[in-house]
ROGUDREN-915596 format. One line per field, with one value per residue (C-alpha): x, y negated, z; residue number from 1. Coordinates in Angstrom, 2 decimals, padded with zeros to 5 digits, always signed. Each point is the difference from the previous one (the first is absolute). Layout:
px	c(X:...);
py	c(Y:...);
pz	c(Z:...);
pati	c(NUM:...);
end
This chain:
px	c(-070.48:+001.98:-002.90:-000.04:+003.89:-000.29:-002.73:+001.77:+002.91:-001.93:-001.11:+003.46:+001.30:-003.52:+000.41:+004.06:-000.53:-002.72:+002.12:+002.49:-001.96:-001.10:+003.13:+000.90:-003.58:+001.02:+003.56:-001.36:+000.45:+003.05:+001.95:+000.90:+003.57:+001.93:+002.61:-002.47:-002.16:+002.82:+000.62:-003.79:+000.14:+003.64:-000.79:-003.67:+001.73:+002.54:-003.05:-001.41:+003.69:-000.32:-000.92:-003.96:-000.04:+001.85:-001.75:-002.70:+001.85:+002.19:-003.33:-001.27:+003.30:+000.26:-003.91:+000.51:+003.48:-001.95:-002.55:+002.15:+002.06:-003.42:-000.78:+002.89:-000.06:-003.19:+002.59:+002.92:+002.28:-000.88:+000.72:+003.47:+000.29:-001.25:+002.24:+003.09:-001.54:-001.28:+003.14:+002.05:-002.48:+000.26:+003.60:-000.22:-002.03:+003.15:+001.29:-002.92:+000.39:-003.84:+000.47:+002.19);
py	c(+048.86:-001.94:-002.33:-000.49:-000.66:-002.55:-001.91:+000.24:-001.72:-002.50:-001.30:-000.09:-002.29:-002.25:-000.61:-000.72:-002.69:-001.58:-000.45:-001.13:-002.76:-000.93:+000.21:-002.76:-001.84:-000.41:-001.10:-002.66:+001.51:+001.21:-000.90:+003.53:-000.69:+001.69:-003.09:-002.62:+002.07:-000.19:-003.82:-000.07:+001.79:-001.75:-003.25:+000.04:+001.15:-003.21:-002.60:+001.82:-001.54:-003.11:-003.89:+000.20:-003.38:+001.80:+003.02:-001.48:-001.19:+003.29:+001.91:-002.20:+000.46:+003.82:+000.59:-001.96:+002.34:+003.06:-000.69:-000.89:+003.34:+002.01:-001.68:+000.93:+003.45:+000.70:+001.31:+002.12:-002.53:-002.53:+002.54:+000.81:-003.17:-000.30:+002.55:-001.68:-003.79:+001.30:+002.02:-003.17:-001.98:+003.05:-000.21:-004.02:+000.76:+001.06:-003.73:-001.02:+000.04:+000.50:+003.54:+001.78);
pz	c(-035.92:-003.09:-000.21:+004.16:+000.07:-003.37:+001.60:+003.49:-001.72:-001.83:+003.05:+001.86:-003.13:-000.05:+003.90:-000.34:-002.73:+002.12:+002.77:-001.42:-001.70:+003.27:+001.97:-002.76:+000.27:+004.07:-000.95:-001.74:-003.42:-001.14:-003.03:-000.86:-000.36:+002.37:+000.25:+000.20:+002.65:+002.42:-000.56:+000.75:+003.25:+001.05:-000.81:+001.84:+003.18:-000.65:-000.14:+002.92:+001.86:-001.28:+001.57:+000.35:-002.22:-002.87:-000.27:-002.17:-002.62:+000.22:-000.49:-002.43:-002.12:+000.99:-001.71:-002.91:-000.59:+000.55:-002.28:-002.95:+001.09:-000.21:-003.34:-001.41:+001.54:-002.81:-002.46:-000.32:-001.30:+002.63:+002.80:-001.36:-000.13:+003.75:+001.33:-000.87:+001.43:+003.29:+000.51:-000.32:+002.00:+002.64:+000.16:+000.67:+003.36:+001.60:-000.02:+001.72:+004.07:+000.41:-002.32:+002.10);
pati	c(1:2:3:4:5:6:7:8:9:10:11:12:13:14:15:16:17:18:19:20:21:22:23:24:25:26:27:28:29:30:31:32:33:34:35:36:37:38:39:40:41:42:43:44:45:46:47:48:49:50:51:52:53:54:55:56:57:58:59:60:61:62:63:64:65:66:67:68:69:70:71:72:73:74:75:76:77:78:79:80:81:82:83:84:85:86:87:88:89:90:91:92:93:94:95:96:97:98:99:100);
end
């Protein structure tokens, strides 16, 4: 029965990590910063508002920031580090009339 219930719970925590790793993979990847998550997911659905002729260069910009964020999201220090940029960068969204 011990053996039944330790397996049974193995399982539960195999099958939680690998959806979360693809809840991520269909977000487009997170960053794994909560701060910098939510700029992600804000600032995606302000592109989505914008003029059709600058939402290319928007997205352009937006991937290039996202994949320095995930870069430096490898180590402890550069997600510290992360948490207190993205916040910032969070807080700027409310000056933007497309972000709110």
């Amino acid at each position: 029965m011990k053996k039944l219930l330790l397996v049974s719970l193995a399982l539960c925590a195999l099958l939680t990590v690998a959806c979360k790793k693809k809840e991520e993979a269909a977000a487009g990847g997170a960053i794994g910063v909560a701060e910098c998550d939510d700029y992600v997911t804000k600032y995606a659905a302000c592109i989505a508002k914008m003029p059709a002729a600058s939402q290319a260069t928007a997205q352009q910009g937006f991937k290039a920031q996202q994949d320095a964020w995930k870069a430096s999201a490898a180590t402890p220090a550069g997600k510290a580090a992360l948490k207190v940029g993205c916040k910032a960068t969070l807080d700027s969204l409310a000056s933007n009339p497309l972000c709110k």
